[in-house]
TORLOLUM-391599 format. One record per residue (C-alpha): residue in three letters; y, z, x; residue number from 1. Coordinates in pm, whole numbers. Layout:
<pt r="ALA" Y="Y" Z="Z" X="X" k="NUM"/>
...
END
This chain:
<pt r="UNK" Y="-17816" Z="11581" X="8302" k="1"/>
<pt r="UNK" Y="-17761" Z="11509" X="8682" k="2"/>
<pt r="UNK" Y="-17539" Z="11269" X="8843" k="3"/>
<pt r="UNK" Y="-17623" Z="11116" X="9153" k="4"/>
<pt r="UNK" Y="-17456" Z="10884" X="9398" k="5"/>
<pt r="UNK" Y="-17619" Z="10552" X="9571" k="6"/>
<pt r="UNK" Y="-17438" Z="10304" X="9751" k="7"/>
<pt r="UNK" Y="-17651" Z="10014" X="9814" k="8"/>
<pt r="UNK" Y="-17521" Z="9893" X="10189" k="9"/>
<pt r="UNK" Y="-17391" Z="9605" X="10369" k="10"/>
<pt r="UNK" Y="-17732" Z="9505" X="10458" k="11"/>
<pt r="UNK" Y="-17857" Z="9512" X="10097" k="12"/>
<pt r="UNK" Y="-17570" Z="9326" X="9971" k="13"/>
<pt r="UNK" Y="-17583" Z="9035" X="10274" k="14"/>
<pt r="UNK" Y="-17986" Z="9003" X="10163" k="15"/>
<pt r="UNK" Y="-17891" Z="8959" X="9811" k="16"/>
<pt r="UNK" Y="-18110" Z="9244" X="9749" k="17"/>
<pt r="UNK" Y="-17880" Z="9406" X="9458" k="18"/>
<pt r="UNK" Y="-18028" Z="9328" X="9138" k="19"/>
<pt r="UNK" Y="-18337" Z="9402" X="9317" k="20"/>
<pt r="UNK" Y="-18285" Z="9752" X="9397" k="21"/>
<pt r="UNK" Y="-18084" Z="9876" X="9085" k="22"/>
<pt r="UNK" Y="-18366" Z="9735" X="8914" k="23"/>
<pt r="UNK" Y="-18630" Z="9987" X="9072" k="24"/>
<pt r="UNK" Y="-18407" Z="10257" X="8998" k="25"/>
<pt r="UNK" Y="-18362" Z="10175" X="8623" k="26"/>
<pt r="UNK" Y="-18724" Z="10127" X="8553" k="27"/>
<pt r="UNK" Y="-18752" Z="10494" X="8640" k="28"/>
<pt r="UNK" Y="-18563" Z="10561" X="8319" k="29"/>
<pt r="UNK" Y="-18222" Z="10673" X="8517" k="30"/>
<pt r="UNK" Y="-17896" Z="10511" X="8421" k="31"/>
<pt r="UNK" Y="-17602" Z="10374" X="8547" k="32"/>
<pt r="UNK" Y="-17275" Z="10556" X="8413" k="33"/>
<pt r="UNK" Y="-17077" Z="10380" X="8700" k="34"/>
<pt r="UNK" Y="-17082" Z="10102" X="8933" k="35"/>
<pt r="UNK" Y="-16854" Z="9880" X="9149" k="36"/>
<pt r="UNK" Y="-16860" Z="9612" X="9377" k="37"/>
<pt r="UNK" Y="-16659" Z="9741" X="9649" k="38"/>
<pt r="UNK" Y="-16531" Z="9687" X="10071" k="39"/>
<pt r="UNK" Y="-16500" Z="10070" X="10170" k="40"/>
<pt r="UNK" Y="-16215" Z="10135" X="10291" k="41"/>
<pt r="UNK" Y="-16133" Z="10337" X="10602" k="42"/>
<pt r="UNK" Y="-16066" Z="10639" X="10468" k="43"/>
<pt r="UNK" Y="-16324" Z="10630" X="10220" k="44"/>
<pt r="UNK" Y="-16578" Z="10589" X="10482" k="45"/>
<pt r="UNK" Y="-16449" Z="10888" X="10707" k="46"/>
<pt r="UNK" Y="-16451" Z="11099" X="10413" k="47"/>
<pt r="UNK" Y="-16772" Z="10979" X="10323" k="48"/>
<pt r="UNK" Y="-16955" Z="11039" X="10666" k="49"/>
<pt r="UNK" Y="-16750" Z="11395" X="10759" k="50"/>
<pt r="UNK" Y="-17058" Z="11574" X="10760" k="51"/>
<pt r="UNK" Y="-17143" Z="11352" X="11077" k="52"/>
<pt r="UNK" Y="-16808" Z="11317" X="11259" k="53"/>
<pt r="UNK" Y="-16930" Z="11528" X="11569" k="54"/>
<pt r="UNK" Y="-17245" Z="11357" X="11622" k="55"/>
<pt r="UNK" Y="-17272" Z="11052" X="11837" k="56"/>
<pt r="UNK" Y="-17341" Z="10739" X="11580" k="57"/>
<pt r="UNK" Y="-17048" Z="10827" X="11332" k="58"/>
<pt r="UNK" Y="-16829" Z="10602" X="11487" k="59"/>
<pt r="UNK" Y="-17126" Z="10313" X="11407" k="60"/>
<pt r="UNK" Y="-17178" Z="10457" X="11065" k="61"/>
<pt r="UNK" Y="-16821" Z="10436" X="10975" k="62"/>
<pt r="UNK" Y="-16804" Z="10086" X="11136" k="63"/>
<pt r="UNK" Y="-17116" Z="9957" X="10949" k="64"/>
<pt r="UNK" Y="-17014" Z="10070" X="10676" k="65"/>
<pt r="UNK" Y="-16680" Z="9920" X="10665" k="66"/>
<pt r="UNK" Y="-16778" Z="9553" X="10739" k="67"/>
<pt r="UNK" Y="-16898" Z="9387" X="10437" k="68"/>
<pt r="UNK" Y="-16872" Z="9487" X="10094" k="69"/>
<pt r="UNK" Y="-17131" Z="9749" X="9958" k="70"/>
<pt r="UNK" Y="-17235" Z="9864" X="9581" k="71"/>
<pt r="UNK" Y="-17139" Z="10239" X="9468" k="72"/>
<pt r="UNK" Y="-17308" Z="10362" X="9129" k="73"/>
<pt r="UNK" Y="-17303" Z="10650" X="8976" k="74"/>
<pt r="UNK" Y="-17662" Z="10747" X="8820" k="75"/>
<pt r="UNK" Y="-17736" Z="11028" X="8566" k="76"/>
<pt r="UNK" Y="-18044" Z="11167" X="8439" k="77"/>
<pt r="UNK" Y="-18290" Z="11469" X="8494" k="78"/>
<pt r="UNK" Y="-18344" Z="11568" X="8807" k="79"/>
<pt r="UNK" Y="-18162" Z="11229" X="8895" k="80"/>
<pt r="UNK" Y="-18127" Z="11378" X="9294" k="81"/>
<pt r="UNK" Y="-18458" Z="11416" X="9390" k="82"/>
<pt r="UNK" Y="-18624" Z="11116" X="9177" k="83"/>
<pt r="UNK" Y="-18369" Z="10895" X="9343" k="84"/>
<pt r="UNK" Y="-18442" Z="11018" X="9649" k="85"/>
<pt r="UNK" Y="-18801" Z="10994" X="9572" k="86"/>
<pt r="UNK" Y="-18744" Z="10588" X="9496" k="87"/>
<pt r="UNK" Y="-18523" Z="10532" X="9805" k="88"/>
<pt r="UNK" Y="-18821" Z="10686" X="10069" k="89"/>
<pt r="UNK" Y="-18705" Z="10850" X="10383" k="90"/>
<pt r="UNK" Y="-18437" Z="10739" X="10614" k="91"/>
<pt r="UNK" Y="-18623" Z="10575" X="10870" k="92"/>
<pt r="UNK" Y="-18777" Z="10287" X="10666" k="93"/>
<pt r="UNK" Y="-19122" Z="10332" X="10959" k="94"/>
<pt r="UNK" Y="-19139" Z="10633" X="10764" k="95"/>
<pt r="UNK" Y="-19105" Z="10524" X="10437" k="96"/>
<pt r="UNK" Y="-19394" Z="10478" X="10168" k="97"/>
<pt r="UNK" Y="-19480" Z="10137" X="10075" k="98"/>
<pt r="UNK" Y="-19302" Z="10137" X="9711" k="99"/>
<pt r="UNK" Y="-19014" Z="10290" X="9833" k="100"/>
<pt r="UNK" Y="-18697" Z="10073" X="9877" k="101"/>
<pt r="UNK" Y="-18715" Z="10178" X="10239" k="102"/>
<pt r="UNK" Y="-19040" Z="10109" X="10301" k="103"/>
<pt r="UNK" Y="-19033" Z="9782" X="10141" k="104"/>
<pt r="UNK" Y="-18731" Z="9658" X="10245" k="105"/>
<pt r="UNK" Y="-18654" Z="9802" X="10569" k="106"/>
<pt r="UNK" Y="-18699" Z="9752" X="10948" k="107"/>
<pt r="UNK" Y="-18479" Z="9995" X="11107" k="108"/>
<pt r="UNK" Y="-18268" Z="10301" X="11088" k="109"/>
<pt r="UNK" Y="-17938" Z="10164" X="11110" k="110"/>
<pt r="UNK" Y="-18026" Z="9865" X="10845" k="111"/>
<pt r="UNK" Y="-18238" Z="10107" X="10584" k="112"/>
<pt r="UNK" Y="-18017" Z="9970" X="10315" k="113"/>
<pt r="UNK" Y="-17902" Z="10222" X="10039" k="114"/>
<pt r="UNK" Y="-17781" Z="10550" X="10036" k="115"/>
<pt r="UNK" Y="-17829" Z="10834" X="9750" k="116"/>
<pt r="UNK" Y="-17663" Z="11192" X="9771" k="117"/>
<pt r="UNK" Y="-17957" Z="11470" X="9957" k="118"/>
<pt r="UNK" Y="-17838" Z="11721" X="9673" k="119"/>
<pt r="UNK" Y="-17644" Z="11789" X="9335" k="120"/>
<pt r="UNK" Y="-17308" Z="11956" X="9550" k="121"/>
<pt r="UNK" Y="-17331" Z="11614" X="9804" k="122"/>
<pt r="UNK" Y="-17369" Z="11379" X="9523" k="123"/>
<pt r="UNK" Y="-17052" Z="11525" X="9335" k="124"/>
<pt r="UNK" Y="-16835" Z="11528" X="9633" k="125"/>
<pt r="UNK" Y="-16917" Z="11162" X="9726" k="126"/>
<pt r="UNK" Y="-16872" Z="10996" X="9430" k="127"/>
<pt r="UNK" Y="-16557" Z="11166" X="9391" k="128"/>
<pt r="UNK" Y="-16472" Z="10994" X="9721" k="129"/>
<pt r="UNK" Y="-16520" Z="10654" X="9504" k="130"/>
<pt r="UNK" Y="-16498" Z="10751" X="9161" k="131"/>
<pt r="UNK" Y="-16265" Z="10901" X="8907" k="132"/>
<pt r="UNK" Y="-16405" Z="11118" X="8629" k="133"/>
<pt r="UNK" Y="-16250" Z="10877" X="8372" k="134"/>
<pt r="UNK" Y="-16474" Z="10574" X="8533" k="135"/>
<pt r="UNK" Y="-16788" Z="10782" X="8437" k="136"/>
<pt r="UNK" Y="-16904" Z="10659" X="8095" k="137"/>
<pt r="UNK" Y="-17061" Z="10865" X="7840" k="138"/>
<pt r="UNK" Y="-17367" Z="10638" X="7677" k="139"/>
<pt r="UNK" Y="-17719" Z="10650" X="7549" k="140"/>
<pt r="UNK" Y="-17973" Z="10448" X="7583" k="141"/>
<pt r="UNK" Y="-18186" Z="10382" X="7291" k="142"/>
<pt r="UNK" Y="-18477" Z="10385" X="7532" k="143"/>
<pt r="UNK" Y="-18421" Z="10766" X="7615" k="144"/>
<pt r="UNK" Y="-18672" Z="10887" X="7331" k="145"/>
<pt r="UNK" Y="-18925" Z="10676" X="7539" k="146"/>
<pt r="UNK" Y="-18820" Z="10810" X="7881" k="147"/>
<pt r="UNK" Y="-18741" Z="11206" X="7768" k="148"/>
<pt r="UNK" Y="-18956" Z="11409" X="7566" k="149"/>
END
């Protein structure tokens, strides 16, 4: 099984959009194995966005992300990368599909809301930014015959 990492964002948090959002990803059949309520810190955020530190909206990103308290999960299950990606919609929510959290929630770029991992290596580096492996826990849902042949 996969793990991937979403961090639903100050803007989803301020619209009381939480329940909301981890709800469309656990229809899917994914599941949570970790998940806090959480202000990032500094650090976390510069470690976080270090893949952008040369381009000219990190400083914003790091900012924004730093101002109000935000929602980190960890979620596992097959292929969990792409089909969360899949559920989020792309990064500019104009772009987005209607269905997608993006596109049905989102106005702009810098307010799109939630952000999950782009691959299996990113995901496992960020959540290790938030998460220790002992935070992870090991369950199954009796629903998994239902979601995994």
């Amino acid at each position: 099984m996969e793990h991937e990492f979403v961090m639903l964002k100050p803007d989803a948090v301020q619209r009381g959009l939480i329940g909301q959002l981890i709800t469309r990803l656990e229809r899917t059949g994914l599941k949570i194995v970790a998940m806090k309520f959480l202000k990032v810190s500094q650090d976390q955020a510069e470690k976080h966005y270090e893949v952008h530190k040369e381009r000219p909206f990190y400083s914003g990103l790091v900012k924004y992300i730093t101002s109000s308290p935000t929602v980190a999960l960890v979620i596992e299950g097959e292929n969990a990368v792409a089909l969360t990606r899949k559920i989020v919609g792309a990064t500019n929510p104009l772009d987005a599909s209607p269905g997608t959290i993006r596109g049905d929630f989102g106005i702009q770029i810098g307010r799109n809301l939630i952000h999950a991992s782009d691959s299996v290596e990113n995901a496992l580096a960020e959540l290790k930014i938030y998460f220790d492996e002992s935070e992870l826990v090991n369950w199954k849902p009796v629903t998994n015959n239902w979601v995994y042949e």
